[in-house]
C-alpha positions in Angstrom: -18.6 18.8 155.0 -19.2 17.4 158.3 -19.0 13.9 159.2 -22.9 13.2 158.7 -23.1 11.1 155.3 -26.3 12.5 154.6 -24.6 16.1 154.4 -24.4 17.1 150.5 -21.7 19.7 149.5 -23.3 22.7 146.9 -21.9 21.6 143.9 -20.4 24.9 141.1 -22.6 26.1 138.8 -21.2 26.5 135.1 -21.1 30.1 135.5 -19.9 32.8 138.3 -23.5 33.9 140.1 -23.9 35.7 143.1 -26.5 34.9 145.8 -28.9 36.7 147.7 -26.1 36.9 150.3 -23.7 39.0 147.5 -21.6 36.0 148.1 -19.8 34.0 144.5 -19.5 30.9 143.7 -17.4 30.2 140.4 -14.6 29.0 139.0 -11.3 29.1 139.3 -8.1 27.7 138.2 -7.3 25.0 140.7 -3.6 23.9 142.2 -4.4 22.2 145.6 -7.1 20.9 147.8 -7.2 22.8 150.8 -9.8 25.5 151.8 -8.1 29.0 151.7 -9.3 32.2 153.4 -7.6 35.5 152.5 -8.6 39.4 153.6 -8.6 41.5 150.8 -7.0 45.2 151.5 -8.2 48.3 151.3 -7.0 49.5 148.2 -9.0 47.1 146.0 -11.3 47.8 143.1 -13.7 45.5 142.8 -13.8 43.7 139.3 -10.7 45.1 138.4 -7.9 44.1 140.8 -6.4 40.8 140.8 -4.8 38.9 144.0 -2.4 36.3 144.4 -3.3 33.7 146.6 -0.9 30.4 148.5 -3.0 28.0 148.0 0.3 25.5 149.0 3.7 25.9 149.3 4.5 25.6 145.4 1.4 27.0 144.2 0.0 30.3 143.7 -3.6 31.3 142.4 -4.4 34.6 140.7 -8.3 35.0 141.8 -9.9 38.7 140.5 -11.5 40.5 143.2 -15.3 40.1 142.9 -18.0 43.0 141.9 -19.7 42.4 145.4 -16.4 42.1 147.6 -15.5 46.0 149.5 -12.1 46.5 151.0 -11.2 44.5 154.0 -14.1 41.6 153.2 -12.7 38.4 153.4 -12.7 36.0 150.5 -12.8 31.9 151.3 -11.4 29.7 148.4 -13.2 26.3 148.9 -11.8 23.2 146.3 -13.9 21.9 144.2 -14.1 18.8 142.0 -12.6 18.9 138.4 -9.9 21.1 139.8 -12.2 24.3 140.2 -12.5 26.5 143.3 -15.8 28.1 145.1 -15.3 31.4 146.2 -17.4 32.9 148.9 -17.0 36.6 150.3 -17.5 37.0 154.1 -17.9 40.5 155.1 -15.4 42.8 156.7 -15.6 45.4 159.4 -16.3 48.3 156.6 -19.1 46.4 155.5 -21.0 45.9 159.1 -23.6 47.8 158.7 -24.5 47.7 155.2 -27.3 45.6 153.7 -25.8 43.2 152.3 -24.5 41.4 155.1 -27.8 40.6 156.9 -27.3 37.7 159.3 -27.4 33.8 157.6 -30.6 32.7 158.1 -30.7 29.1 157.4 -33.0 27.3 154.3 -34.8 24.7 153.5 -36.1 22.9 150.8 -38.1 20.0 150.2 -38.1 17.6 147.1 -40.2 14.5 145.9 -38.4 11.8 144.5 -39.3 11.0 140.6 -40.7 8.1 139.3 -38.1 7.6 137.3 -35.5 7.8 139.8 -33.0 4.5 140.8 -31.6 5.1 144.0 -27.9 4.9 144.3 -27.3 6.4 140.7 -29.9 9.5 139.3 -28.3 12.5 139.9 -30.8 15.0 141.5 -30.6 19.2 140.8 -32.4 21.5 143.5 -32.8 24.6 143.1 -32.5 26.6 146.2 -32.6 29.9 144.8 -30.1 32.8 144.5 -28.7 30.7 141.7 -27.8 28.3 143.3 -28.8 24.4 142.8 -27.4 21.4 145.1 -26.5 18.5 142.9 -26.9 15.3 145.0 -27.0 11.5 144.2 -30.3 10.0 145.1 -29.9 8.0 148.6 -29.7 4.5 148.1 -32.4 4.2 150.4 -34.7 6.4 148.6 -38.2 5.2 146.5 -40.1 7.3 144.4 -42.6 9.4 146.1 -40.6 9.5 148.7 -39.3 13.2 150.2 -35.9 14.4 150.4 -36.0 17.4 153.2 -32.6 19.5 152.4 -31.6 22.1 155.3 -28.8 24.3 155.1 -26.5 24.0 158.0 -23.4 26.6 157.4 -23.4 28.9 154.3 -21.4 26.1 152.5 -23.0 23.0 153.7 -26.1 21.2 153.4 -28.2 18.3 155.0 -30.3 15.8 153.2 -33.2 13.5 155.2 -35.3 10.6 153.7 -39.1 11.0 154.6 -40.9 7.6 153.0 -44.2 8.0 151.5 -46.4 5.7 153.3 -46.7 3.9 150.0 -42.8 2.9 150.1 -43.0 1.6 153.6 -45.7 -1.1 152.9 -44.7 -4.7 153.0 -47.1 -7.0 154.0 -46.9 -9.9 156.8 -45.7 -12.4 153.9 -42.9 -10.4 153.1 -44.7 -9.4 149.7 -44.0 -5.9 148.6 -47.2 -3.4 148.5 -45.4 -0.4 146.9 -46.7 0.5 143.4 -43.7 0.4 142.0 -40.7 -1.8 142.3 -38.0 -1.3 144.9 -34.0 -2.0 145.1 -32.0 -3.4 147.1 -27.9 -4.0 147.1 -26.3 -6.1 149.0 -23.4 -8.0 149.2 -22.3 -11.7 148.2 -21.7 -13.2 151.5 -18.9 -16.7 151.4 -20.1 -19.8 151.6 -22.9 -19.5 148.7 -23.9 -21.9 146.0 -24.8 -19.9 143.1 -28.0 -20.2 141.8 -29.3 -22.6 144.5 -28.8 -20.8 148.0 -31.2 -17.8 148.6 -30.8 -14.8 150.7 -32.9 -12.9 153.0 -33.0 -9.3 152.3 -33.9 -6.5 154.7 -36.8 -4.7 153.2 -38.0 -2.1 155.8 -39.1 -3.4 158.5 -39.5 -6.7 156.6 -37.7 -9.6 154.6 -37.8 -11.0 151.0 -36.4 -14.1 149.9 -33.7 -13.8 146.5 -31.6 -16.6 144.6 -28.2 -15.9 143.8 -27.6 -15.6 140.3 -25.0 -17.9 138.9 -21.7 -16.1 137.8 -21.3 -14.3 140.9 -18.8 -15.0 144.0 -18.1 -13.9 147.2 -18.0 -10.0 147.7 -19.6 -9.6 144.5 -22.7 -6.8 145.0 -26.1 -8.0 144.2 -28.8 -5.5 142.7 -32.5 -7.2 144.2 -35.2 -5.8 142.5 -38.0 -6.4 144.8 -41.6 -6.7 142.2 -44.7 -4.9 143.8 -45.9 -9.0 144.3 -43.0 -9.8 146.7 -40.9 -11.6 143.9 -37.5 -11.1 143.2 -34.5 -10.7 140.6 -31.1 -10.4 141.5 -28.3 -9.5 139.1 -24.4 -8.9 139.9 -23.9 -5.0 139.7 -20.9 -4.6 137.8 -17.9 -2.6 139.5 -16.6 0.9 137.5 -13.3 0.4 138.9 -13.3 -3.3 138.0 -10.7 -3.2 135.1 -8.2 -2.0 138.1 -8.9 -4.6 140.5 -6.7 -7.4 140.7 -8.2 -11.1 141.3 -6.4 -12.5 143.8 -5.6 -16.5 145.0 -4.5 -16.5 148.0 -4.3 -19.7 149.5 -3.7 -20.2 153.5 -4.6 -22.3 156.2 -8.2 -20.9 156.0 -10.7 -22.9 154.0 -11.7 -19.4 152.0 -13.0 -18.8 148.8 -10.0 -18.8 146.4 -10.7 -15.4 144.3 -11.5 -11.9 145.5 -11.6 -8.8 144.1 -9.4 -6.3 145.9 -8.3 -2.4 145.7 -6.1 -0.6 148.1 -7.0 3.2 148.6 -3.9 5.4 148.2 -4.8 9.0 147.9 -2.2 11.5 146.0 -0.4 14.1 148.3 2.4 15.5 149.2 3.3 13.1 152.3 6.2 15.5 153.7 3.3 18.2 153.8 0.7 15.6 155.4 3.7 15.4 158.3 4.4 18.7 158.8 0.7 19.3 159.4 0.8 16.2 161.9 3.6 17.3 163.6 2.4 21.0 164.0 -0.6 19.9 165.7 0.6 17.2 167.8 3.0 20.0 169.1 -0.3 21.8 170.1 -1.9 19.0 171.2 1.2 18.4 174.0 3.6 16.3 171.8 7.4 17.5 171.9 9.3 16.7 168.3 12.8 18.3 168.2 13.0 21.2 165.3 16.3 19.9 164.5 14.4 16.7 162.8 12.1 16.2 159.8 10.5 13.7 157.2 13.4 12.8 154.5 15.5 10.7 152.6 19.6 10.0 153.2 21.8 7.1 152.4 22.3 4.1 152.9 18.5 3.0 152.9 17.5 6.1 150.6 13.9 5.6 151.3 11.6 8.6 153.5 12.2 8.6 157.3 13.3 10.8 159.5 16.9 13.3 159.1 18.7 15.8 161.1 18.7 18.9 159.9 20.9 20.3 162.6 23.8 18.7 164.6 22.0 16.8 167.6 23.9 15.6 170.6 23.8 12.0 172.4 21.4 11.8 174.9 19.3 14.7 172.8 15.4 14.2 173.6 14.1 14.2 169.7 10.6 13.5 170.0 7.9 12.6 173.0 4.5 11.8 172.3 2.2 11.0 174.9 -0.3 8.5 175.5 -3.5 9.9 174.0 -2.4 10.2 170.8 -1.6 6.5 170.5 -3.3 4.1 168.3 -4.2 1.5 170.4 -5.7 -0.9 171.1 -6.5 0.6 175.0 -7.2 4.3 173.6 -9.1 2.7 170.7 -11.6 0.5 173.4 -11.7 3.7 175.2 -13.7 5.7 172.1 -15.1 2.3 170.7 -16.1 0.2 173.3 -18.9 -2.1 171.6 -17.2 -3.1 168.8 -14.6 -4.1 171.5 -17.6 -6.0 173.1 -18.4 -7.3 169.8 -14.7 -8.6 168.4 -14.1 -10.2 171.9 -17.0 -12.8 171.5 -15.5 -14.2 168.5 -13.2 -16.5 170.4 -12.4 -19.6 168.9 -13.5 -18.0 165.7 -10.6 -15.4 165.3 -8.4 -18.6 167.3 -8.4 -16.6 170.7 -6.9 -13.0 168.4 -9.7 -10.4 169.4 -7.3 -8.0 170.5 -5.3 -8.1 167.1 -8.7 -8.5 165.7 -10.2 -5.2 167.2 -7.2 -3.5 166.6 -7.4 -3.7 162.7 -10.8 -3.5 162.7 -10.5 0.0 164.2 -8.5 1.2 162.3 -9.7 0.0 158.8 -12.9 2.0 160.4 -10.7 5.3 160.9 -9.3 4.7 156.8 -12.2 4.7 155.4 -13.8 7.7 157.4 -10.4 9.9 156.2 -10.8 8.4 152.6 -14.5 9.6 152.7 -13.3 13.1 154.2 -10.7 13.5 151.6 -13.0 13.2 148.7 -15.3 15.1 149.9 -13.4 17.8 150.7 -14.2 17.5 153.9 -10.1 19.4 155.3 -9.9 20.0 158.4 -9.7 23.7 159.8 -7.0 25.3 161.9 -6.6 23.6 165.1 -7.7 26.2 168.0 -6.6 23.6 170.7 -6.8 23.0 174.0 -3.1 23.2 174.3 -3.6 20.8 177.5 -6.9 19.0 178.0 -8.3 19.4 181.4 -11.3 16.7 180.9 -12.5 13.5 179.0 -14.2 15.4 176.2 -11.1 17.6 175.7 -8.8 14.7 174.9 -11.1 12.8 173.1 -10.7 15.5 170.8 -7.2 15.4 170.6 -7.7 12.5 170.1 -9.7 12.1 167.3 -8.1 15.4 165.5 -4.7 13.3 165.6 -5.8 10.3 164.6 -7.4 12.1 161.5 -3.8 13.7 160.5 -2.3 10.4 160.7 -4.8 8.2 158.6 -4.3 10.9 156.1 -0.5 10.5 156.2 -1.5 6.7 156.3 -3.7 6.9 153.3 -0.8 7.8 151.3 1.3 5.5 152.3 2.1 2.7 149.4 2.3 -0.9 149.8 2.4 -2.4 146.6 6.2 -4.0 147.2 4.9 -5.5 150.2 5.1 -9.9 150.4 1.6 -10.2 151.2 0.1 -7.8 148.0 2.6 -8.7 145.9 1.4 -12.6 146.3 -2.1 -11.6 146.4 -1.8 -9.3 142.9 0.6 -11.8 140.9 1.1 -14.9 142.6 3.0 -16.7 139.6 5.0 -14.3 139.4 6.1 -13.3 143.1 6.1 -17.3 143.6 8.7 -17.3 140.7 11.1 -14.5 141.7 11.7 -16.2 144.9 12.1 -19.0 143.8 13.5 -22.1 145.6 12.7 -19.8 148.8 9.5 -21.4 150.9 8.9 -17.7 151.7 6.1 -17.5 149.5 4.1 -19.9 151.0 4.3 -18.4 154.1 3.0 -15.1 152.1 0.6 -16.9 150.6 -0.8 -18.6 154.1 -0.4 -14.8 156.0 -2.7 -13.6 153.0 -4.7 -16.4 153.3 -5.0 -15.3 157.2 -6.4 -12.0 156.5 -9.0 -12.5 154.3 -10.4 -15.6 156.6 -10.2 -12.8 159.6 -12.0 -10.3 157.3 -14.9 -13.1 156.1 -14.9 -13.1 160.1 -15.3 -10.2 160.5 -18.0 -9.2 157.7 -20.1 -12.8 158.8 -20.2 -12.3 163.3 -19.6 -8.3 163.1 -23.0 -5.9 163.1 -22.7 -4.1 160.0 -23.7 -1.0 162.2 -20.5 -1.1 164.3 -17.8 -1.5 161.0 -19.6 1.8 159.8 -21.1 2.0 156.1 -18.0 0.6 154.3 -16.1 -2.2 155.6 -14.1 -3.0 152.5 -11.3 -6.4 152.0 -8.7 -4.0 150.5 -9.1 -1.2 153.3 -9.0 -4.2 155.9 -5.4 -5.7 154.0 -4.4 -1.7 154.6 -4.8 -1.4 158.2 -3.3 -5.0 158.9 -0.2 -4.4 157.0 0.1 -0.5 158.6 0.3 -2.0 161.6 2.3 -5.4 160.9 4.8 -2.8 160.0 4.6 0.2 162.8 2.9 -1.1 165.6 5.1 -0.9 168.8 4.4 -3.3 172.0 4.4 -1.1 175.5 2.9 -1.4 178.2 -0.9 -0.7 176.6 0.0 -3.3 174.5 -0.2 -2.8 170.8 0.1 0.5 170.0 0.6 2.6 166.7 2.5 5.9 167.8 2.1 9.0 165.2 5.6 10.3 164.4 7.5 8.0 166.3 6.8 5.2 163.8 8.3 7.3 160.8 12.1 5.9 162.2 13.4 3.9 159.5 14.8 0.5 161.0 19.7 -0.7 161.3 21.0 -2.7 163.3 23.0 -0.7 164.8 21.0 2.5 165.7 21.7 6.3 166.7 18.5 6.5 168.0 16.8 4.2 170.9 12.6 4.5 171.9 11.7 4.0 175.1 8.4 4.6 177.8 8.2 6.8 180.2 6.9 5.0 183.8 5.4 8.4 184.8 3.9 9.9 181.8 3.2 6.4 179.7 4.6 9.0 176.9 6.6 7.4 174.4 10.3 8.6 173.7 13.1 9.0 171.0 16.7 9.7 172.4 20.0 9.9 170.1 22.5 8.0 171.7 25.2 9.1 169.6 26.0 12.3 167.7 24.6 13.6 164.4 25.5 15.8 161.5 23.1 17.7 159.0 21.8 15.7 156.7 22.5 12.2 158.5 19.8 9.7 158.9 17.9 9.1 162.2 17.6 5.0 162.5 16.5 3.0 165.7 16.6 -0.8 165.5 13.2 -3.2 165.1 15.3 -5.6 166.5 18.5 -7.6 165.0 16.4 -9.4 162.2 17.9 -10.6 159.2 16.1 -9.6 155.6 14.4 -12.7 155.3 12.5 -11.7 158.7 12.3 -8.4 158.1 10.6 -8.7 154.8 8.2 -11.5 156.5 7.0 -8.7 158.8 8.0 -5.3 157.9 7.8 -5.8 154.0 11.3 -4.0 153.4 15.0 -5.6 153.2 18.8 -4.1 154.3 21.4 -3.5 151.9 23.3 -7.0 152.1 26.6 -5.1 153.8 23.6 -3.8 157.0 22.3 -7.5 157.4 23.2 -8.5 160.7 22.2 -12.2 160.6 20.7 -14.6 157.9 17.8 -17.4 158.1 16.3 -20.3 156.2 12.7 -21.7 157.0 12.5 -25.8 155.9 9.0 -27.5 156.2 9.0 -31.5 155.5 7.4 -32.2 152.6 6.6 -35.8 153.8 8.0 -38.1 150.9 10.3 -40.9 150.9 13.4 -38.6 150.1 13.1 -35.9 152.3 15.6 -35.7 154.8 12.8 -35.1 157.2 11.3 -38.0 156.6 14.5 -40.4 156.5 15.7 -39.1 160.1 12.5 -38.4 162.2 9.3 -39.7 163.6 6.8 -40.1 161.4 4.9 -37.2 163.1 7.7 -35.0 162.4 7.7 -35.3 159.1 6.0 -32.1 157.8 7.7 -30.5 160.6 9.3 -26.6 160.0 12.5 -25.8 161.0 14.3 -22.5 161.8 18.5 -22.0 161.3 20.0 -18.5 162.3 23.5 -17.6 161.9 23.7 -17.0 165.7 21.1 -18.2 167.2 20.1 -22.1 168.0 16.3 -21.8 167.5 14.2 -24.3 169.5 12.8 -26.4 166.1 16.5 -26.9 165.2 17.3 -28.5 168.8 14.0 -30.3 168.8 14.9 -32.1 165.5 18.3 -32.7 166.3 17.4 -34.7 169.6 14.7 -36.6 167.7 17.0 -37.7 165.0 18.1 -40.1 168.0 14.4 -42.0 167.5 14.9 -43.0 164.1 18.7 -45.1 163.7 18.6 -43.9 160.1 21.8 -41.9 160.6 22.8 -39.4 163.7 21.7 -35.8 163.9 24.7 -34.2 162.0 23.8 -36.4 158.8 20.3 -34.8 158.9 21.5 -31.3 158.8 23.9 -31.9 156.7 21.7 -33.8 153.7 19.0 -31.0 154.7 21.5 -28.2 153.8 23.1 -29.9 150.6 20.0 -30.7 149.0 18.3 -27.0 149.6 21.9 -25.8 148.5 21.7 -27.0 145.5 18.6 -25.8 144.5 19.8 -22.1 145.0 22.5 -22.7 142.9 20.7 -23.7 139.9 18.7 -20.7 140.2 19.9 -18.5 137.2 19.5 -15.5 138.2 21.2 -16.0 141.7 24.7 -17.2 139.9 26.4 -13.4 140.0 25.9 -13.5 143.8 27.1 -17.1 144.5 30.4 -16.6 142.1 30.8 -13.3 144.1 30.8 -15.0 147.5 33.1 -17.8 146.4 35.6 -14.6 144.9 35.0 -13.2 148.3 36.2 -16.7 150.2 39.0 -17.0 147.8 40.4 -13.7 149.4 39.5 -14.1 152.6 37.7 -17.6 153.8 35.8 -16.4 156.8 34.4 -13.3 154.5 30.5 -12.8 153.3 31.2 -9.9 151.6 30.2 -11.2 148.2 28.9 -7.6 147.0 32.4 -6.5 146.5 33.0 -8.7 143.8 29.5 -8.1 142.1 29.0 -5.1 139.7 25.2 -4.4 139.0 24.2 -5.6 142.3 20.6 -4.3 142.7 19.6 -3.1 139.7 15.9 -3.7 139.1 12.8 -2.8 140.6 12.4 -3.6 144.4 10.8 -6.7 144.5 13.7 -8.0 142.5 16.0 -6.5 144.7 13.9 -7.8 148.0 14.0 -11.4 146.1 18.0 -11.1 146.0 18.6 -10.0 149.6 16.3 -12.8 151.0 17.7 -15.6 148.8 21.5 -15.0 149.5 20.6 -14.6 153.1 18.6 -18.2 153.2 21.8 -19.4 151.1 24.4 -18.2 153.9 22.8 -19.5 156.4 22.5 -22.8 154.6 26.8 -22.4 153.8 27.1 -21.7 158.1 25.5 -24.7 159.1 27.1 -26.7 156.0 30.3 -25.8 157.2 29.5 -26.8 160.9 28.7 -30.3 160.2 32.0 -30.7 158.1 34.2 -29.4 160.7 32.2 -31.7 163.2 33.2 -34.5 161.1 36.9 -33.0 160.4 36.4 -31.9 156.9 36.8 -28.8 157.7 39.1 -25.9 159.7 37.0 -23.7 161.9 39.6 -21.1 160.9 38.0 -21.9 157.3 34.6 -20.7 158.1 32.1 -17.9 157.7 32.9 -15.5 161.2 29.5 -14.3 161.3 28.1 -17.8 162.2 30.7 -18.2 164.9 28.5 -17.9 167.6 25.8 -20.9 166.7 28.9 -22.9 165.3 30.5 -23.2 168.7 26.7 -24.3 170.3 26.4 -26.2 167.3 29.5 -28.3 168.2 29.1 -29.0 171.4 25.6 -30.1 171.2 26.8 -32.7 168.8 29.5 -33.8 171.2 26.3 -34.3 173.6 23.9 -36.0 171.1 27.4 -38.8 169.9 27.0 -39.7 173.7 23.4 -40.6 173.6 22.0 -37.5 175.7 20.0 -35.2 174.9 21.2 -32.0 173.8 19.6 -28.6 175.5 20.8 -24.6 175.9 21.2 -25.4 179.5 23.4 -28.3 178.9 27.3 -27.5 180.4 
């Protein structure tokens, strides 16, 4: 199937018949889903032998040799639906000159759509002859009396085109509808509607009719407008088949959106090592280097698919170099899409000054749903024939596009359901509850917020022409999260890199990326030695879990975590700290603590805690971290861990290593186990600047301390020193 969405696939009859071309089309018992071409020998008997045929690496298919196939024809296994297989016999050299094998000679075929036909749903059979009928949905576009023109364009595809009857294209200067019979229209439930007072204008042709939205629908809902042959209207919701597995979400942000949609993420089932293998194989002949000592696996600690040395590799060992026009990005994708560039970038102040972010999901929520479309229509790609080096435009837009498709595949089957931003959008109470007393979820819940106002965007300024013919919420959550959580920043700015972004994230890596100045290619270098078997990790940056869940959507085992964090907004009462030792206007203020690392909110609020003569800065800090301390540690299922770490202390003071005194540490499913890992982090980091403020005010031995915070407690010190003298207390400050 080409890329055309008016091309219609020939769809198996119930029986094995043979065509006017001797070829079959039948079925078979099915084990995968890509198109398989095999050359049958010469010692064959037709209708008698059986041959075995790969159809994937597990899988083998025993297909009988058909009556019309001769030695050294070659037979072409084509997946169809319901797990059967079309197979088609393509003649050999024995077989040149016989009959049978005339030249294709294209067909065509002309229909009229029934009265009784609803576009969008009757199912249509054409009979084309030889035996063979094309079963096709009627186009949504289509009105009785109209004709549907089939052509054949290859012996396995067809193309269908919409001829209106003159009688379906009348609508009058009023807008009123002159067809004799009533016509449909869908459309979606914009936001922003009042239902059953506001009325839409619907596209009808070349004209417009007027219709009320029905009450019980909301935004994203789609409307079925019947369009009466006097220009009146009824609208009524169309119910969704897949609505019992949609989750309706709250998601409440700093956008002033609609606070339910309906929402699906597409994950399609295969085998993702295979999907790689295939990327990697043609990004090889597209002009990609990637080491054959690597591939896609799993190895402790993280346990979770990335990429493993299956040979020993050197430092300084070049594992994998991809060049620039295979890149995702947001340059290559204005390059092949420049006016929905155009169009993104005159959003402005509506997307808050984001186009490029903007474009760059947009893009590639367009490239998702053209694979997801491909995929179930069986659409597979064929052998790639190269170039092996483009020489022009055309050539590497090619590339191009041919890697891209491998990788939204491999995309496609990627699963986010363990991610912060779905797992707030799917069960709010519940995610809200597991983290509890973290403020994390709110921020989820405002970054979920964030992408449906962007998608509402989007759908509202956006031609519909230029997001292609499905533009879908959960498609759009896809690509934002594939790229919150792989996108690299080089010197073409954003930029999702095939292969490359399969690295699994430590802190303390074996492998470092890098860009090449001449090339713009992107590299991966060992920079220490590795056995068989070992993991391949490169560092996103030294981000504790709390971060690295807010972006990536993952966590460290606690004993990897190089730093922890804790987020504090004001709330703005009387008893918050926040409001008790700074300005009024600081009062719903957010502040940011790191174990080893003065962020700029914390100085900020230190040296206004000099404005307010409630108390001095170390008092704030100090009521701030026993009052958010306290809340962790009436937190039930966070008691194991906080008994661990004071058994950890009791051995050896300046020691974290609570997980050696805790049995059952992560047992549970993975949001559970993300919730634990972000919590004790928050709670450390809480403990660390505790500790500073008592050995400010000599309740404390530094010798006492946690030795991981070591580094902000010495900064932390001295800037106290500073603010007890009345000046103000900066990073530059001797």
């Amino acid at each position: 199937m080409g890329q055309n969405s008016d091309a219609w696939a020939m769809e198996n009859p119930s029986t094995t018949t043979a065509d006017k071309d001797g070829d079959i089309v039948g079925k078979a018992d099915a084990g995968g889903r890509e198109r398989v071409t095999i050359q049958l020998p010469k010692s064959i008997e037709p209708g008698v032998t059986e041959v075995e045929v790969d159809i994937s690496d597990t899988t083998k298919l025993q297909v009988k040799v058909p009556e019309q196939a001769r030695p050294e024809d070659k037979l072409v296994l084509s997946p169809r639906p319901q797990g059967e297989w079309a197979i088609r016999i393509l003649r050999g050299a024995s077989a040149a000159s016989a009959e049978a094998d005339e030249k294709w000679v294209p067909r065509e075929m002309t229909i009229i759509v029934p009265e009784n036909c609803q576009a969008g749903k009757t199912r249509l059979s054409v009979d084309v002859g030889g035996g063979e009928k094309l079963v096709v949905t009627a186009p949504e576009s289509a009105r009785p009396g109209d004709e549907l023109i089939f052509t054949e364009t290859s012996p396995e595809e067809w193309n269908c085109k919409l001829k209106q009857s003159s009688s379906s294209k009348k609508i009058d200067a009023n807008g009123k509808a002159k067809a004799p019979l009533p016509c449909e229209v869908k459309c979606a439930v914009p936001p922003n509607v009042t239902p059953g007072t506001t009325k839409l204008r619907i596209a009808v042709g070349d004209a417009s009719v007027l219709a009320k939205v029905p009450e019980g629908v909301e935004a994203g809902d789609v409307l079925s407008v019947v369009v009466q042959t006097d220009g009146s209207t009824v609208a009524k919701r169309v119910p969704d088949p897949k609505e019992k597995d949609k989750t309706v979400l709250s998601a409440d942000g700093s956008s002033n959106m609609a606070t339910a949609h309906k929402i699906t993420m597409t994950r399609i089932s295969s085998n993702a090592d295979t999907l790689f293998d295939r990327l990697v194989q043609e990004a090889r002949l597209g002009g990609a280097f990637v080491s054959e000592k690597i591939k896609r696996g799993c190895a402790p600690p993280l346990n979770i698919p990335g990429m493993v040395a299956i040979d020993h590799i050197k430092a300084d060992e070049e594992l994998v170099r991809v060049p620039p026009l295979m890149f995702f990005s947001t340059e290559r994708c204005s390059q092949l899409d420049p006016e929905l560039l155009k169009a993104i970038s005159m959003l402005d102040t509506k997307v808050r000054g984001r186009q490029v972010e903007t474009f760059h999901a947009v893009a590639l929520t367009k490239l998702l749903h053209e694979e997801e479309a491909r995929h179930i229509n069986g659409d597979f790609l064929g052998e790639f024939e190269g170039p092996w080096r483009p020489t022009n435009d055309k050539e590497k837009e090619a590339i191009t596009r041919r890697i891209w498709s491998r990788y939204a595949v491999g995309l496609l089957a990627e699963n986010f359901d363990s991610h912060p931003y779905w797992q707030y959008m799917s069960n709010q109470q519940e995610f809200v509850a597991g983290l509890a007393p973290s403020a994390e979820s709110e921020y989820m819940g405002a970054m979920a917020g964030d992408v449906i106002a962007m998608y509402e965007c989007i759908k509202k300024y956006v031609p519909e022409s230029l997001l292609g013919p499905k533009f879908e919420l959960g498609t759009f959550l896809q690509a934002r999260l594939t790229i919150l959580s792989r996108v690299f920043q080089g010197t073409a700015g954003s930029c999702m890199v095939p292969i490359n972004d399969c690295f699994n994230h430590t802190g303390d890596p074996g492998v470092i990326w890098s860009w090449d100045d001449t090339t713009g290619d992107m590299v991966m270098t060992a920079i220490s030695d590795h056995s068989p078997g070992e993991e391949l990790l490169i560092s996103y940056g030294r981000r504790s879990n709390v971060l690295l869940y807010r972006t990536y959507g993952f966590t460290l085992p606690v004993e990897m975590e190089p730093d922890w964090t804790f987020f504090s907004r004001g709330s703005g009462t009387s008893d918050d700290p926040f409001t008790k030792y700074l300005p009024a206007d600081l009062s719903t203020f957010c502040v940011h603590l790191e174990a080893k690392l003065v962020q700029g909110s914390l100085l900020k609020v230190l040296n206004q805690c000099q404005n307010k003569k409630e108390g001095a800065p170390e008092d704030f800090l100090e009521e701030l971290c026993r009052k958010s301390l306290k809340r962790y540690e009436e937190q039930d299922n966070l008691q194991k861990a906080v008994d661990a770490l004071r058994k950890a202390r009791e051995v050896q003071p300046t020691s974290h290593d609570w997980w050696q005194y805790c049995e059952n540490l992560e047992v549970g499913n993975i949001s559970e186990i993300n919730a634990l890992r972000v919590k004790m982090s928050e709670y450390l980091c809480l403990v660390a600047h505790l500790e500073i403020v008592q050995v400010f005010k000599g309740l404390k031995e530094e010798e006492q301390c946690l030795a991981l915070a070591a580094p902000v407690r010495k900064v932390l010190l001295d800037g106290f020193r500073i603010l007890k003298t009345g000046a103000c207390f900066d990073l530059n400050t001797n």
